[in-house]
N, C-alpha and C positions, 0 to 999 in steps of 0.2 A: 323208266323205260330201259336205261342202260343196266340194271338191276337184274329185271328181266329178259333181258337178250342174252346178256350170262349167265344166268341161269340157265337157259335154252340151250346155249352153246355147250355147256358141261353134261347134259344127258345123253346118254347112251342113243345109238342111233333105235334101238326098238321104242325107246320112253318120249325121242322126240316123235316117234309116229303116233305113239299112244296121244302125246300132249296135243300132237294136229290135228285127231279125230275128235278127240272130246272136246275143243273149241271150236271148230269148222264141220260139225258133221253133216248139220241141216245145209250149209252150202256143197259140201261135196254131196251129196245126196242129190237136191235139187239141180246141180250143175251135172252130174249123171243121167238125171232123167231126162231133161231135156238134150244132151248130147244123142242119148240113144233114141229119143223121138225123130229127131233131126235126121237122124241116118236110114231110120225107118224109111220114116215117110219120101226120102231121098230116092231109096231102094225101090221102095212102092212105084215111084212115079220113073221111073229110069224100067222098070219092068214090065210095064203097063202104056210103052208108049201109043200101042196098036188098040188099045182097048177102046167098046163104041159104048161101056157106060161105068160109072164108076159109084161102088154100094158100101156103105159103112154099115158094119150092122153092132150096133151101141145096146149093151147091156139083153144082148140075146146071143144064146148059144147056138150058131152053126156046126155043122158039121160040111167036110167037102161036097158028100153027097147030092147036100143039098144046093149049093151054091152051083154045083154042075149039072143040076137038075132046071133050078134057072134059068142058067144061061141056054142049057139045051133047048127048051121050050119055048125061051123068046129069041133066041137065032142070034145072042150080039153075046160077042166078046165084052164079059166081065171080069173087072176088075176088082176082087172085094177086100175092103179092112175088115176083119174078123177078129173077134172077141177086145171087142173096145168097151171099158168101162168107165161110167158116169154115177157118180153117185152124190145125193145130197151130204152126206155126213160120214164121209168114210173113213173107217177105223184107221189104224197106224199100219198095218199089215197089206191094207190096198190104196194108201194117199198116194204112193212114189206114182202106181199102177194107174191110177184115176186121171191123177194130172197129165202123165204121157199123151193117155187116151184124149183129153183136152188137146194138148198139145197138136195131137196128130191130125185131130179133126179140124183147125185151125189152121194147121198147114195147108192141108192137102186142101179145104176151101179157099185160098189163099192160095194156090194155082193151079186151082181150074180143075181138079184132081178131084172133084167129090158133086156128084148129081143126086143120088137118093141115099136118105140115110133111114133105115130098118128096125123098130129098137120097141120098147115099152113106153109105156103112158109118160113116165118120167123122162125117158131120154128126149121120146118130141115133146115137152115140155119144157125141158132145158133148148132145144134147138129153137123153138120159139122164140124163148127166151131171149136169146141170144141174135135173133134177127137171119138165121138161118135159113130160112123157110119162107116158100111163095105161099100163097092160095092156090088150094090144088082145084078149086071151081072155075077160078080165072082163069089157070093154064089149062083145063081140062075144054076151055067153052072157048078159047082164042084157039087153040089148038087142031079138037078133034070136038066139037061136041057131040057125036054119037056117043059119047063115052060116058055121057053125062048123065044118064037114065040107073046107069048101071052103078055109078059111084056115091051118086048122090045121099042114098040113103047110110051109106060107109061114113061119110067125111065127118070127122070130131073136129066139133068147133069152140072158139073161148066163150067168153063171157059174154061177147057183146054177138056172138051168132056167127063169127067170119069162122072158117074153114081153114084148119091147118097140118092136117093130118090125113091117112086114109084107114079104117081098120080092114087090114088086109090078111085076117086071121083065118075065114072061112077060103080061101085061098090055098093051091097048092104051092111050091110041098109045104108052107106053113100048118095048115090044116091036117097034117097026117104027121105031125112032128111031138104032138102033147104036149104042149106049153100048157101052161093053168092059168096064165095072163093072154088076154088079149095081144095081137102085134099090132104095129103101126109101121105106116110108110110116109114119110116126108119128102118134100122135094125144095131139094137146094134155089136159093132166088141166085140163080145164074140163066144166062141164055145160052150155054153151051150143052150140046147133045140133046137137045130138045127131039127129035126125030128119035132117039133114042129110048129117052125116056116114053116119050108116049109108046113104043113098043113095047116097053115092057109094061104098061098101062093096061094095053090091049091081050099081051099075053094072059093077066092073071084076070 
């Protein structure tokens, strides 16, 4: 060890940067990501205190357009995470990117910061997954169930037949955006902005 630590100490200050990337890089890297999810999602919620619903949209491409299309048509100040990605097996070029996107979504459920999350087959799969998600029949039929004629035939269910999803693809403005996959709407198992959410329920 003391071998080693003089060794250290006699390199040039560029060769000891060199020597601290190429042993620590996977932790500075991962200690990166997470700093700057952390600030994000800080930022997000420091910016959004006034907002009446809050939308992650996971492994789908927004544009502002459309998110102020939205919020126009259902009347409530939205908050949205936009371009968050989830991926089963993702390459070296989007792992740093992937995890954040965990990262952020974890946070921001974790305070109170996140009601609907918007995404493909895979993202609400992984939100399942993960314990993220109510039954949108139960909240749809405790809530509002006029709602319920209209959704019904939408809601993707597992295996065993429960509901945990909505496809919300024949829907504007998703419907006039040309995706070639189906969308999905999921709803976070919190009791906050429930009034909320079911507007924007009623909107689409």
């Amino acid at each position: 060890m003391k071998e080693r630590n003089s060794t250290f100490k006699e390199l040039s200050a560029k060769q000891k940067l060199q020597y601290i990337w190429d042993y620590y890089k996977i932790h500075i890297i991962v200690t990166v990501v997470l700093i700057c999810a952390i600030f994000s999602i800080i930022k997000t919620i420091k910016n959004s205190n006034s907002a009446d619903l809050y939308v992650a949209y996971v492994n789908v491409a927004v544009d502002e357009s459309m998110t102020d299309e939205l919020e126009s048509q259902s009347g409530l100040i939205i908050s949205s995470y936009r371009d968050l990605l989830i991926t089963e097996d993702p390459s070296g070029e989007n792992l740093q990117y992937a995890y954040a996107s965990s990262m952020k979504l974890m946070s921001a459920i974790s305070a109170e910061k996140l009601d609907i999350i918007i995404g493909d087959s895979f993202a609400m799969d992984n939100a399942k997954g993960s314990d993220y998600l109510l039954d949108p029949e139960e909240f749809i039929k405790a809530n509002n169930p006029t709602l319920l004629d209209e959704f019904e035939p939408l809601f993707i269910r597992d295996d065993a037949g429960k509901p945990y999803a909505i496809d919300i693809s024949g829907f504007p403005p998703f419907s006039e955006a040309g995706y070639t996959e189906p969308i999905y709407l999921g709803i976070i198992a919190s009791d906050t902005n429930t009034e909320s959410k079911l507007s924007l329920l009623s909107t689409l």
